[in-house]
Predicted model as a PDB file, atoms N, CA, C, CB and O in Angstrom, pLDDT in the B-factor column:
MODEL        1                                                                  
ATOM      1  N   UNK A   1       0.846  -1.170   0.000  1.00 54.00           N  
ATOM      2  CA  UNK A   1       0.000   0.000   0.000  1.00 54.00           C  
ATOM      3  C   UNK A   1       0.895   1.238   0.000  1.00 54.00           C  
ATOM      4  CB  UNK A   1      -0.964  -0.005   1.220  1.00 54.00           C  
ATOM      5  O   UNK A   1       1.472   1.689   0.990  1.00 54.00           O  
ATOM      6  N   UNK A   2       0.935   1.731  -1.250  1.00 53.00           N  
ATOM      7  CA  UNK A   2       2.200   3.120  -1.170  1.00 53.00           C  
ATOM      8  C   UNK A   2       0.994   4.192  -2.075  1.00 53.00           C  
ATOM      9  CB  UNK A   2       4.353   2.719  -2.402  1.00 53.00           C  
ATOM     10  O   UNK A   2       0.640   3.909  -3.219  1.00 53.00           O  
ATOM     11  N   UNK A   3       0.612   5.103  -1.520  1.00 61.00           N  
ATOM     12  CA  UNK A   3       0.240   6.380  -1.859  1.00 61.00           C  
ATOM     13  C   UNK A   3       0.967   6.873  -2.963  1.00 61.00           C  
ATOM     14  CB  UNK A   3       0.360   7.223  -0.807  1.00 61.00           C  
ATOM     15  O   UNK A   3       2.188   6.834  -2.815  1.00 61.00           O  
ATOM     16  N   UNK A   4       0.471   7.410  -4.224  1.00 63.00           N  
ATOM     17  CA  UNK A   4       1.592   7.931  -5.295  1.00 63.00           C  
ATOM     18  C   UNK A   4       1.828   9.327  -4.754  1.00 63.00           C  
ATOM     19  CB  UNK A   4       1.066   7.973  -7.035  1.00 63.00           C  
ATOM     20  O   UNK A   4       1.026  10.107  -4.242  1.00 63.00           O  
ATOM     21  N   UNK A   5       3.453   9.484  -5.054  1.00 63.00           N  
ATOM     22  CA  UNK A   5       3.861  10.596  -4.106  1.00 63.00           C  
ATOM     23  C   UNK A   5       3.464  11.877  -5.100  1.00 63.00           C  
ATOM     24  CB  UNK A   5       5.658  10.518  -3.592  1.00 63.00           C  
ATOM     25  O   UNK A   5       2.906  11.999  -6.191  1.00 63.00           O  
ATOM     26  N   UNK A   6       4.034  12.718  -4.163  1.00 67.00           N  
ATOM     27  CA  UNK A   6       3.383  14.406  -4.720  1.00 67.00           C  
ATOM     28  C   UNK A   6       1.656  14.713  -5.350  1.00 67.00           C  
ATOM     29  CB  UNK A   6       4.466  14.877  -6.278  1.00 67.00           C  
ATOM     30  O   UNK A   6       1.317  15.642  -6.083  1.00 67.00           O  
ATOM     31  N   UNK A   7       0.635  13.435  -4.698  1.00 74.00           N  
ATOM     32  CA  UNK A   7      -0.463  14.204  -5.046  1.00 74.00           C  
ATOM     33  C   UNK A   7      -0.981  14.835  -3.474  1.00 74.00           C  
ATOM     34  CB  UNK A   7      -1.638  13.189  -5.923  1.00 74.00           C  
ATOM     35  O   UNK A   7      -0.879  14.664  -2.259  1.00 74.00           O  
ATOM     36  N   UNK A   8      -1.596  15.672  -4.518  1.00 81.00           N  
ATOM     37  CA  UNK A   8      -1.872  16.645  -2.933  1.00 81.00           C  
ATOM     38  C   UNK A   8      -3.766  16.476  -2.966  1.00 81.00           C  
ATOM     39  CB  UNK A   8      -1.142  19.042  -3.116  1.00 81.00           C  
ATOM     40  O   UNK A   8      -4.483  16.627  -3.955  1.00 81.00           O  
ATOM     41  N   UNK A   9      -4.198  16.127  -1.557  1.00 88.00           N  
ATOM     42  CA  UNK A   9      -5.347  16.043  -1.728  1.00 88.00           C  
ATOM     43  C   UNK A   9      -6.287  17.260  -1.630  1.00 88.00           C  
ATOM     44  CB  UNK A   9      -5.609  15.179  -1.018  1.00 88.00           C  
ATOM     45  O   UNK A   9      -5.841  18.107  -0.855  1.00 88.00           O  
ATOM     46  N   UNK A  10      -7.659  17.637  -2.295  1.00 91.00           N  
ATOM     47  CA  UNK A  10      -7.987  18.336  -2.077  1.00 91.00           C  
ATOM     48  C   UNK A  10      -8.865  18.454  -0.646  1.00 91.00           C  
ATOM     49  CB  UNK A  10      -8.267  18.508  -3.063  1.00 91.00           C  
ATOM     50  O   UNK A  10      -9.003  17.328  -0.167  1.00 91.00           O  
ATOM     51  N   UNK A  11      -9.533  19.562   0.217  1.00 93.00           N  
ATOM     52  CA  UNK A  11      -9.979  19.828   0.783  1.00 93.00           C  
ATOM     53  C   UNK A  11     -11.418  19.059   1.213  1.00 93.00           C  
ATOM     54  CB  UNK A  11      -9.774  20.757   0.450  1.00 93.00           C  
ATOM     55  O   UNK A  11     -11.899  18.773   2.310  1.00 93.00           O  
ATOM     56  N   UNK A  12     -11.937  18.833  -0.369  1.00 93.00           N  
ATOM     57  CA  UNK A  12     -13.302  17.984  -0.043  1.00 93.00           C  
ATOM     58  C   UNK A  12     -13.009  16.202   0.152  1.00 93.00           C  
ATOM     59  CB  UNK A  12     -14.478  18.254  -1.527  1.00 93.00           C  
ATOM     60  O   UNK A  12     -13.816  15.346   0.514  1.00 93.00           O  
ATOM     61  N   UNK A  13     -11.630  16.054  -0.215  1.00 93.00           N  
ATOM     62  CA  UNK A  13     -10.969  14.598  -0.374  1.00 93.00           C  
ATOM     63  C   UNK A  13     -10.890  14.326   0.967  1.00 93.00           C  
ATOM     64  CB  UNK A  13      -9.473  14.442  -1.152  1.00 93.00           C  
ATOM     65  O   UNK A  13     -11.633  13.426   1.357  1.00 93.00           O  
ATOM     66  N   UNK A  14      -9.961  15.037   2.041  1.00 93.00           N  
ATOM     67  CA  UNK A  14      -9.630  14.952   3.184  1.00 93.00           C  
ATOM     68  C   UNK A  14     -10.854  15.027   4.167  1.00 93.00           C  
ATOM     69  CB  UNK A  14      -8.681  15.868   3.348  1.00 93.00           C  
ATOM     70  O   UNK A  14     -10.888  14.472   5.265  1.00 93.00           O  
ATOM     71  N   UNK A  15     -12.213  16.067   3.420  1.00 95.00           N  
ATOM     72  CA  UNK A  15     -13.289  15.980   4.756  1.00 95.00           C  
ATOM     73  C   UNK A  15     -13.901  14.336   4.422  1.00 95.00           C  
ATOM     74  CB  UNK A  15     -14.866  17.504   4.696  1.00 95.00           C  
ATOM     75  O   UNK A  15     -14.293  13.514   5.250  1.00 95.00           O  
ATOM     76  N   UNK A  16     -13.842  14.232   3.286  1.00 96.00           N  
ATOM     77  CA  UNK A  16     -14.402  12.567   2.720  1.00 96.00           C  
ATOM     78  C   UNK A  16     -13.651  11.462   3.538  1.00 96.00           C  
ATOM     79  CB  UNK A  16     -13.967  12.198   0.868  1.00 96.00           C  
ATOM     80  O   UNK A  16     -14.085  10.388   3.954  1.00 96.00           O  
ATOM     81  N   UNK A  17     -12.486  11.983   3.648  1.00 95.00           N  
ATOM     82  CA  UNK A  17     -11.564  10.546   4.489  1.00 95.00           C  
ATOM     83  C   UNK A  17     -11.892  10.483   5.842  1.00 95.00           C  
ATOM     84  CB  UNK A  17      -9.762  10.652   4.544  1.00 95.00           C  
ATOM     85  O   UNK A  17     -12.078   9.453   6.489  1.00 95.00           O  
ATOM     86  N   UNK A  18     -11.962  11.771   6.286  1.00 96.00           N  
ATOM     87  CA  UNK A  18     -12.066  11.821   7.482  1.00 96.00           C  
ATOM     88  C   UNK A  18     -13.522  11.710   7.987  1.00 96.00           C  
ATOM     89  CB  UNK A  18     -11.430  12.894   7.840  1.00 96.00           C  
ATOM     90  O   UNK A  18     -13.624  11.481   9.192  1.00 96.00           O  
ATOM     91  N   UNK A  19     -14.802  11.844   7.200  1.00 97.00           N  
ATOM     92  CA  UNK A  19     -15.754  11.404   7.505  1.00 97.00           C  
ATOM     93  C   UNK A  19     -15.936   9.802   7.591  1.00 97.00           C  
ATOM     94  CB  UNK A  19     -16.461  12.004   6.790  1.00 97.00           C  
ATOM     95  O   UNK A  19     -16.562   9.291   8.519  1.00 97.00           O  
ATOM     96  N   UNK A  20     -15.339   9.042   6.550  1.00 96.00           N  
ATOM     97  CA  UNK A  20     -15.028   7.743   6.298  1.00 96.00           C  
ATOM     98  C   UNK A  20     -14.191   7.411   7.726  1.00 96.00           C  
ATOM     99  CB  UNK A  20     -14.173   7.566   4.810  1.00 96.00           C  
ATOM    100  O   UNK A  20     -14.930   7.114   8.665  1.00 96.00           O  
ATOM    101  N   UNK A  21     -12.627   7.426   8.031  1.00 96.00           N  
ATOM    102  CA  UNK A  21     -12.322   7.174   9.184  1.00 96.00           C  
ATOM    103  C   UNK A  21     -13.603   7.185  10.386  1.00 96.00           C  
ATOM    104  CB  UNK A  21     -11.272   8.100   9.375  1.00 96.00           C  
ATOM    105  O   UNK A  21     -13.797   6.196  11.094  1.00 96.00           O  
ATOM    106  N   UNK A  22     -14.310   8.257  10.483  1.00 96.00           N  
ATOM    107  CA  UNK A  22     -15.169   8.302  11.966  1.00 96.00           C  
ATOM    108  C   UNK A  22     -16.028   7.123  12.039  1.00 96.00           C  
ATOM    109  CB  UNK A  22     -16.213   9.670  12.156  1.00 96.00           C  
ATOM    110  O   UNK A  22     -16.859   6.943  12.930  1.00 96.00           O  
ATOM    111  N   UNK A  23     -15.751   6.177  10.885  1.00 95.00           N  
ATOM    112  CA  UNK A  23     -16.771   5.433  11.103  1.00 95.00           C  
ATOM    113  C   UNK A  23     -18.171   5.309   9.871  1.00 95.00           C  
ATOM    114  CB  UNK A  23     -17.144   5.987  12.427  1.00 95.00           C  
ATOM    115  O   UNK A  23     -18.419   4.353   9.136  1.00 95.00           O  
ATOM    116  N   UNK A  24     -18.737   6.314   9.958  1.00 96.00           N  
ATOM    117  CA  UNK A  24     -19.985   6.806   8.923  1.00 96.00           C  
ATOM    118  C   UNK A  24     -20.093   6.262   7.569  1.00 96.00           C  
ATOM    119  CB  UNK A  24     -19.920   8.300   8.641  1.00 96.00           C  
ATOM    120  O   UNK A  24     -19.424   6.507   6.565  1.00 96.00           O  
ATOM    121  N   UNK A  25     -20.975   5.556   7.739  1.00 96.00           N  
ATOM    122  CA  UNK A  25     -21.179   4.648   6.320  1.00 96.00           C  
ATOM    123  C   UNK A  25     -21.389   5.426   5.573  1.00 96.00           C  
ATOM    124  CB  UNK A  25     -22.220   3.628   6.122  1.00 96.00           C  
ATOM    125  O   UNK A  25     -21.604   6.541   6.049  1.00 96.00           O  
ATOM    126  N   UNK A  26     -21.438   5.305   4.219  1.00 96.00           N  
ATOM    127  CA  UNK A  26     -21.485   6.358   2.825  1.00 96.00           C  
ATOM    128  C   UNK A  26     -22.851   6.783   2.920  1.00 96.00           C  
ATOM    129  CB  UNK A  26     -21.177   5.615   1.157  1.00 96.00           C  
ATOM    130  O   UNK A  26     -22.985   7.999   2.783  1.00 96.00           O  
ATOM    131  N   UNK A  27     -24.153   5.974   3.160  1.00 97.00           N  
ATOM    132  CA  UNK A  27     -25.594   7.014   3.006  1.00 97.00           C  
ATOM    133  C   UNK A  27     -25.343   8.120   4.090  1.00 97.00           C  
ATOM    134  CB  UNK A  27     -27.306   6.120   3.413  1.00 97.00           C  
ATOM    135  O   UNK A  27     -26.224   8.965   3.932  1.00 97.00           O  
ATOM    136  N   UNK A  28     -24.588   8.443   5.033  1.00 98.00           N  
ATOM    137  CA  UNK A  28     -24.709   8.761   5.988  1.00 98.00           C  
ATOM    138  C   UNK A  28     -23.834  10.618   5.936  1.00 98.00           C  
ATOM    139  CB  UNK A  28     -24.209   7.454   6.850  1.00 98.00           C  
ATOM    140  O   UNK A  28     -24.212  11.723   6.323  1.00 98.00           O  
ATOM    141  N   UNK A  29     -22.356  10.029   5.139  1.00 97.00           N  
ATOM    142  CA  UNK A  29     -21.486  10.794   4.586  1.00 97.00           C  
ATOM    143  C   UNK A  29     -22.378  11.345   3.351  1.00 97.00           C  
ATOM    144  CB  UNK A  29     -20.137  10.016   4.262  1.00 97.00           C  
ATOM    145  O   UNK A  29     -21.884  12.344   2.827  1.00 97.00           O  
ATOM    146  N   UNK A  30     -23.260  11.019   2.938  1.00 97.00           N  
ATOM    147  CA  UNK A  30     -23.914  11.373   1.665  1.00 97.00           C  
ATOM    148  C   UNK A  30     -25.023  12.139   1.799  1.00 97.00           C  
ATOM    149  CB  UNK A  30     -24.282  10.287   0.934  1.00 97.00           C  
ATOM    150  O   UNK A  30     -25.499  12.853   0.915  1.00 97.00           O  
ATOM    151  N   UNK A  31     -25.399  12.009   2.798  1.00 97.00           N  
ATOM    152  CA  UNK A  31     -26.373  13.062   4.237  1.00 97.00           C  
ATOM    153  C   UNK A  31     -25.906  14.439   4.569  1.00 97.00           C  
ATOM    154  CB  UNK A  31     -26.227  12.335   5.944  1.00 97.00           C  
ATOM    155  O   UNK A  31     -26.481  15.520   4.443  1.00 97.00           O  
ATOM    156  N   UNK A  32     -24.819  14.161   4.987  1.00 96.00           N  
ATOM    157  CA  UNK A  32     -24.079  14.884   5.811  1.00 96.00           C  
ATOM    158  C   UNK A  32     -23.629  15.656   4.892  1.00 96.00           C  
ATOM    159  CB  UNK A  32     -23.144  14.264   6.633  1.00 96.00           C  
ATOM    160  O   UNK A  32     -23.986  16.780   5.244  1.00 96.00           O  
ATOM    161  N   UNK A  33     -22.870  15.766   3.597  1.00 96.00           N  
ATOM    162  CA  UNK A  33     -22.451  16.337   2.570  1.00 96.00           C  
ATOM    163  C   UNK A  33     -23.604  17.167   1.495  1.00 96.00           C  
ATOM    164  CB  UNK A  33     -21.730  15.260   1.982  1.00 96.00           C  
ATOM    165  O   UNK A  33     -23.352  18.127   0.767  1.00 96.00           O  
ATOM    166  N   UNK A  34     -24.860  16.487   1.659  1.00 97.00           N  
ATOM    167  CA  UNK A  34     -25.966  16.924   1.095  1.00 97.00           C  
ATOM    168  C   UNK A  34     -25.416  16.349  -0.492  1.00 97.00           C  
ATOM    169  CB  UNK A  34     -26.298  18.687   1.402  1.00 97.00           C  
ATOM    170  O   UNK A  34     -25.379  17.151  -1.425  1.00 97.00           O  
ATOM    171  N   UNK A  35     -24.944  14.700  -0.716  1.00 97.00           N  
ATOM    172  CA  UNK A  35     -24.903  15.131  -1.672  1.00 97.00           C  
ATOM    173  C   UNK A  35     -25.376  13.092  -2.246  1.00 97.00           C  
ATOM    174  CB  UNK A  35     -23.343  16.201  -1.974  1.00 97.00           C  
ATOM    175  O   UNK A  35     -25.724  12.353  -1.325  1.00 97.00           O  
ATOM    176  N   UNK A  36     -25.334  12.671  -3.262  1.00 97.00           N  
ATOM    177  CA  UNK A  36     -26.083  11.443  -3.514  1.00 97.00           C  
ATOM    178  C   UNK A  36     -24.649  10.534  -2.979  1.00 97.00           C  
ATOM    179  CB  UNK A  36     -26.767  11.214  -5.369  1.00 97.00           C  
ATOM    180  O   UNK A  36     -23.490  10.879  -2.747  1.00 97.00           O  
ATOM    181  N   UNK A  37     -25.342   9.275  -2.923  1.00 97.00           N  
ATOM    182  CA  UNK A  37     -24.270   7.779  -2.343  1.00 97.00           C  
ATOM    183  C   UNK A  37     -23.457   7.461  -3.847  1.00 97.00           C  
ATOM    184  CB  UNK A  37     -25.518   5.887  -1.710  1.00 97.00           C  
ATOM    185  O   UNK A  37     -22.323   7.009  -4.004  1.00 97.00           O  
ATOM    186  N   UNK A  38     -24.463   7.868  -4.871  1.00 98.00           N  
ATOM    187  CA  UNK A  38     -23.621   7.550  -5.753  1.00 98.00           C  
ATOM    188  C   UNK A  38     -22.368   8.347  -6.503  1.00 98.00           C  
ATOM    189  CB  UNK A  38     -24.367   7.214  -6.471  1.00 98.00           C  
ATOM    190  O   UNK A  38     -21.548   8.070  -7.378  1.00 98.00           O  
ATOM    191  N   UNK A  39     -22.736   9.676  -5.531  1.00 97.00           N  
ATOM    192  CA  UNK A  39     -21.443  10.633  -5.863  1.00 97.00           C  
ATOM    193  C   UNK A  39     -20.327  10.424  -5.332  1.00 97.00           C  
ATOM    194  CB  UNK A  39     -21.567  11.906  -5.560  1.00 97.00           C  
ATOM    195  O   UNK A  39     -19.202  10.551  -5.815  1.00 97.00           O  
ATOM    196  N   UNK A  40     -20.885   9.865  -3.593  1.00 97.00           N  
ATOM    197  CA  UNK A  40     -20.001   9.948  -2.985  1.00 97.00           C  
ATOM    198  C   UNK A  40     -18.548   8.753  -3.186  1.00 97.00           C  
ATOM    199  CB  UNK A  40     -20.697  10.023  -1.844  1.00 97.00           C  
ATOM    200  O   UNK A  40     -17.356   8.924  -2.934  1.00 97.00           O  
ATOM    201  N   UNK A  41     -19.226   7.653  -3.694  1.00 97.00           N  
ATOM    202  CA  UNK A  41     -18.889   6.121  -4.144  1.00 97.00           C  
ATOM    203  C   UNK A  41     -17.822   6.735  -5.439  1.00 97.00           C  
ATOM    204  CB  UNK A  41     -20.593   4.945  -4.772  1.00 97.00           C  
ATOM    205  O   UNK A  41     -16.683   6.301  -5.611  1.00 97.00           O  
ATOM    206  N   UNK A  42     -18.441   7.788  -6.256  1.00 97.00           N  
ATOM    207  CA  UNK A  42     -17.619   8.042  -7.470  1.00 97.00           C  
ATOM    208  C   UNK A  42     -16.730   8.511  -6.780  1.00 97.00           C  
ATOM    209  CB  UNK A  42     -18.067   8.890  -8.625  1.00 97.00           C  
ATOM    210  O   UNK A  42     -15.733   7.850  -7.068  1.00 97.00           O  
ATOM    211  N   UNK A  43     -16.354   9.567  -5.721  1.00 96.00           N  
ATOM    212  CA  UNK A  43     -15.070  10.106  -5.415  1.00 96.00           C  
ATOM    213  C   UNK A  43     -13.954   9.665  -4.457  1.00 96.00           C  
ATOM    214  CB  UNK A  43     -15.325  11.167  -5.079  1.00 96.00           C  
ATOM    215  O   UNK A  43     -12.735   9.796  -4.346  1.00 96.00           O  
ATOM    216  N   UNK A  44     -15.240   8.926  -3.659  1.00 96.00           N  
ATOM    217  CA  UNK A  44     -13.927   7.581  -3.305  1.00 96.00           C  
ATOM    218  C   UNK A  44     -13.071   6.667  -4.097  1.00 96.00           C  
ATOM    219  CB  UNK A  44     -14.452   6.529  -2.647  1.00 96.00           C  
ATOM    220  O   UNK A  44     -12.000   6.292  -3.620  1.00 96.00           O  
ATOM    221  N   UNK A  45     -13.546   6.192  -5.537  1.00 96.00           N  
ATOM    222  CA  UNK A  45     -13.211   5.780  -6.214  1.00 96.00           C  
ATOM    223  C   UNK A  45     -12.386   6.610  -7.004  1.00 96.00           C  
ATOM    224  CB  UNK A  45     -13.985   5.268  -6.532  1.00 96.00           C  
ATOM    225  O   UNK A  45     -11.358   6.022  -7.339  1.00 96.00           O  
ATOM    226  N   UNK A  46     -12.488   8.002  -7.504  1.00 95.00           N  
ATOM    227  CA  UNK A  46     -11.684   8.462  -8.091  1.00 95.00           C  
ATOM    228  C   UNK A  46     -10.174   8.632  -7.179  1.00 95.00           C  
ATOM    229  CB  UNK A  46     -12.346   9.575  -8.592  1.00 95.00           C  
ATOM    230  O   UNK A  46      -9.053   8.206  -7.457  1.00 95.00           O  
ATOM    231  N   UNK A  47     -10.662   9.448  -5.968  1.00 94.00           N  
ATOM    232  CA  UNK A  47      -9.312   9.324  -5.089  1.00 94.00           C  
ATOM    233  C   UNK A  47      -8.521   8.563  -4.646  1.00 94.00           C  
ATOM    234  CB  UNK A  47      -9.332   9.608  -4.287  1.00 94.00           C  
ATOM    235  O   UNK A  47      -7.500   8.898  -4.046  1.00 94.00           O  
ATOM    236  N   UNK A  48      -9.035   6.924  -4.979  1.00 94.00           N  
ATOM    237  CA  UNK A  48      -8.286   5.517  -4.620  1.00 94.00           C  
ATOM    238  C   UNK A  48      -7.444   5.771  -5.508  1.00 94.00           C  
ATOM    239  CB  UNK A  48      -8.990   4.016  -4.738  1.00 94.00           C  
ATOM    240  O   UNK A  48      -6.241   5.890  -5.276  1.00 94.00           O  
ATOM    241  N   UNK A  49      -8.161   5.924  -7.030  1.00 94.00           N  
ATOM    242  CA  UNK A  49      -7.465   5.645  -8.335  1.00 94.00           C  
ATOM    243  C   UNK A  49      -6.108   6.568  -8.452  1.00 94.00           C  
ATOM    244  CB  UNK A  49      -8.525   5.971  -9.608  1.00 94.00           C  
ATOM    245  O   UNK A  49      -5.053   6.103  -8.883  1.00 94.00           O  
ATOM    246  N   UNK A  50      -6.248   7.819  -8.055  1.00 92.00           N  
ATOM    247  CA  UNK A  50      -5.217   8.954  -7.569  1.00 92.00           C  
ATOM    248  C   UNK A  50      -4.677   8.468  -6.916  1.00 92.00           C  
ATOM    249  CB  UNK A  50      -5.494  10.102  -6.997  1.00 92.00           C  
ATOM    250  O   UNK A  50      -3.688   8.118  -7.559  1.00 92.00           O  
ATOM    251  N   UNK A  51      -4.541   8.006  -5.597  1.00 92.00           N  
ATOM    252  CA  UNK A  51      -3.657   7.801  -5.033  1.00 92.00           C  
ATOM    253  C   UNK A  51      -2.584   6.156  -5.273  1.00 92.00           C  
ATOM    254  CB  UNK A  51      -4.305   8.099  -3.865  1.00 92.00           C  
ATOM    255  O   UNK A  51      -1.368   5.965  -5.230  1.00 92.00           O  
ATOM    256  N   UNK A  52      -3.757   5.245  -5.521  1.00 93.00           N  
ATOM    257  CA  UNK A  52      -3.156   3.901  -6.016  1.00 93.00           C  
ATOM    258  C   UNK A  52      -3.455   3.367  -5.247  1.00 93.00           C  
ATOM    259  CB  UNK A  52      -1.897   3.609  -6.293  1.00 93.00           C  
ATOM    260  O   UNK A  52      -2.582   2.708  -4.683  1.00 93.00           O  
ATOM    261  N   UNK A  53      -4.930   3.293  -4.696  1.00 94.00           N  
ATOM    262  CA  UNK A  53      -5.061   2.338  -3.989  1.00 94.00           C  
ATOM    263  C   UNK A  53      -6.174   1.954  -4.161  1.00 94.00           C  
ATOM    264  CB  UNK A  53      -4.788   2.476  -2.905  1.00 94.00           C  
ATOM    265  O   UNK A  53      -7.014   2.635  -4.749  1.00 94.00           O  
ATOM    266  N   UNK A  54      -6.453   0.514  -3.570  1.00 95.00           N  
ATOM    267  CA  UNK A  54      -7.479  -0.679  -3.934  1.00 95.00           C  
ATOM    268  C   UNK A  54      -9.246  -0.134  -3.957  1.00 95.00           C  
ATOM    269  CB  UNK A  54      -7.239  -2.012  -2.572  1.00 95.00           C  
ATOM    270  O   UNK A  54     -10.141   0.208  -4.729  1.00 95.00           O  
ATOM    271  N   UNK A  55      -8.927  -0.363  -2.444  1.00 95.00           N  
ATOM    272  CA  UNK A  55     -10.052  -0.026  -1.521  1.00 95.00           C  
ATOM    273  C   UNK A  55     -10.156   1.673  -0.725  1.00 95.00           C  
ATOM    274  CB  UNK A  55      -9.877  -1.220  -0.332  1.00 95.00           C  
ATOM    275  O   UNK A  55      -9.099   2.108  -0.267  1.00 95.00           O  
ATOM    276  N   UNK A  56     -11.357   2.502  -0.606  1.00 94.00           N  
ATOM    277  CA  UNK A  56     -11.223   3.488   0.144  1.00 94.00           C  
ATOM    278  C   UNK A  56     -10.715   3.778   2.115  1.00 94.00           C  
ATOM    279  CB  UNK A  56     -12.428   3.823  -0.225  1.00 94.00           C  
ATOM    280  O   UNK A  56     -10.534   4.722   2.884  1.00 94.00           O  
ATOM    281  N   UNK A  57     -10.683   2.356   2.126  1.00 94.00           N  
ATOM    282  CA  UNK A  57     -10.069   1.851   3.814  1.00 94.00           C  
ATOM    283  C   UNK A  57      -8.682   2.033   3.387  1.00 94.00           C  
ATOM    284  CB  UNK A  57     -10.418  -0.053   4.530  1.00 94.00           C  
ATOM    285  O   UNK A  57      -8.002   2.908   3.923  1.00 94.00           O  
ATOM    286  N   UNK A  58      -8.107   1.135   2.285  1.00 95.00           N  
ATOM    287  CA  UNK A  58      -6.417   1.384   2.384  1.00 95.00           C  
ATOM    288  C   UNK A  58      -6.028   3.010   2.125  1.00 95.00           C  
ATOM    289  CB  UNK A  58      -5.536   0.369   1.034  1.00 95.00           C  
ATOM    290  O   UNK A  58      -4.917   3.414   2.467  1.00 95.00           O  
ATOM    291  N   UNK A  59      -6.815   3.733   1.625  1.00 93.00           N  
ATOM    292  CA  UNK A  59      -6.520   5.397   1.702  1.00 93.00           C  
ATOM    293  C   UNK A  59      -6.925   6.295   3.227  1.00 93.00           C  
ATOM    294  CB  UNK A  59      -7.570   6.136   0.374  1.00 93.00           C  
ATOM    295  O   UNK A  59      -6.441   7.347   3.643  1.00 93.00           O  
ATOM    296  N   UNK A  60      -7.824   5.554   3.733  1.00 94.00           N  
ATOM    297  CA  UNK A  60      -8.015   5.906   5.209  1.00 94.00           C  
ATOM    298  C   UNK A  60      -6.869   5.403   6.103  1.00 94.00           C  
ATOM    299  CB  UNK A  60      -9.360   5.293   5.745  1.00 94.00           C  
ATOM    300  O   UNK A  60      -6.422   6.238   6.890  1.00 94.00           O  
ATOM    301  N   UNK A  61      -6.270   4.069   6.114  1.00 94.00           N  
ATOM    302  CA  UNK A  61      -5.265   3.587   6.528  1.00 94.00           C  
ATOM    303  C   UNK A  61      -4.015   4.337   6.677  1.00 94.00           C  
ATOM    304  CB  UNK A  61      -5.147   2.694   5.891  1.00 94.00           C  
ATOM    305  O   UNK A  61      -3.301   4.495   7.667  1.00 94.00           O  
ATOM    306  N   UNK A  62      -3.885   4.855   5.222  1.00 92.00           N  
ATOM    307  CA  UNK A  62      -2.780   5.653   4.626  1.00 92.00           C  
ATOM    308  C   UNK A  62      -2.960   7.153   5.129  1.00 92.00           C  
ATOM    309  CB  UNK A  62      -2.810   5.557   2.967  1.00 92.00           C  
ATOM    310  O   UNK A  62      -1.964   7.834   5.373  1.00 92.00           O  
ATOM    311  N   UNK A  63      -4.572   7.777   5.316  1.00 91.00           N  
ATOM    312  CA  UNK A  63      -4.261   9.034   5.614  1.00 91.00           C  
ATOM    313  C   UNK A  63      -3.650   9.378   6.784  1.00 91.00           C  
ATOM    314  CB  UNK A  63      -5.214   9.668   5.536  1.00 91.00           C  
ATOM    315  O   UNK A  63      -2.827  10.282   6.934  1.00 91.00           O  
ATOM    316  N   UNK A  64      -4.287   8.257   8.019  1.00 92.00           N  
ATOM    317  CA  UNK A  64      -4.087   8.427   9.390  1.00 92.00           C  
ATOM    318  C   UNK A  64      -2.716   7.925   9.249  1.00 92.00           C  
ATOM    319  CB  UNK A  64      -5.103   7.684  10.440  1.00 92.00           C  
ATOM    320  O   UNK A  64      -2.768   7.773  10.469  1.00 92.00           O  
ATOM    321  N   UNK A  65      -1.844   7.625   9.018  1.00 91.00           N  
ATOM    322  CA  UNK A  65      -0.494   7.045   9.150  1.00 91.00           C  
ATOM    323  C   UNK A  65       0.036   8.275   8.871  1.00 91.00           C  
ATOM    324  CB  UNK A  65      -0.014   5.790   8.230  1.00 91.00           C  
ATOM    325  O   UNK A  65       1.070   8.483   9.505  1.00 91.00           O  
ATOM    326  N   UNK A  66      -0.476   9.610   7.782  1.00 88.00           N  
ATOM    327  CA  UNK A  66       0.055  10.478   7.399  1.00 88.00           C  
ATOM    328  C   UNK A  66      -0.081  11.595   8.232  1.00 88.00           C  
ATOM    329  CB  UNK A  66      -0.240  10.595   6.316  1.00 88.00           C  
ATOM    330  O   UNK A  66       0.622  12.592   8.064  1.00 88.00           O  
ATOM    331  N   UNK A  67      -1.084  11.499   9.283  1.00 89.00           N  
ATOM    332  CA  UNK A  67      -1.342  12.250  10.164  1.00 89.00           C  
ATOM    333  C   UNK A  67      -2.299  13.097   9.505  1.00 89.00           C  
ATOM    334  CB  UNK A  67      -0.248  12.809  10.729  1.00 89.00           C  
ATOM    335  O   UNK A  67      -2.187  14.289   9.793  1.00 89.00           O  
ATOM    336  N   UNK A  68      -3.450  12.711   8.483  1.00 88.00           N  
ATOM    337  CA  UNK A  68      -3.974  13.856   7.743  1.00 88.00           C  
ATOM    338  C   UNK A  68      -5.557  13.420   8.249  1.00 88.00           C  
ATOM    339  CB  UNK A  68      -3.565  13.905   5.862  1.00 88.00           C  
ATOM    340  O   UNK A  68      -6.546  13.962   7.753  1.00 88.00           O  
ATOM    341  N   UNK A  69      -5.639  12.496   9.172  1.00 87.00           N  
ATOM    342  CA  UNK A  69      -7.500  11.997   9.469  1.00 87.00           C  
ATOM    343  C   UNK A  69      -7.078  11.949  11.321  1.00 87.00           C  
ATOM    344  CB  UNK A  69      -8.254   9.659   8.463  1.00 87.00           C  
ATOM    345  O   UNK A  69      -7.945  11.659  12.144  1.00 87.00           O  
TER     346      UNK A  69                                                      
ENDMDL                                                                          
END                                                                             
């Protein structure tokens, strides 16, 4: 699990991880954001793909290791 280096996340990426870390299932984060499950599913997925990783847990894994969740 290696993060591709020099991307920088944006602002709505990091409240997404860090809503994800607390726990909060995606209808919930998708509530909370005011915005659909299926958006939210697309940008977890896009930001895995950015960073290089599988699953949106191994980028939560990775943020808190980075000290960024």
């Amino acid at each position: 699990m290696i993060a591709n280096e020099g991307v920088a996340l944006s602002r709505d990426e990091l409240t997404l991880l860090r809503l994800l870390a607390s726990g909060l299932p995606i209808e919930a984060i998708a509530r909370r954001l005011q915005l659909s499950e299926r958006t939210i599913r697309r940008r977890l997925r896009a930001m895995c793909d950015q960073l290089g990783f599988r699953t949106p847990i191994e980028a939560v894994v990775w943020a808190a290791r980075q000290g960024l969740v």
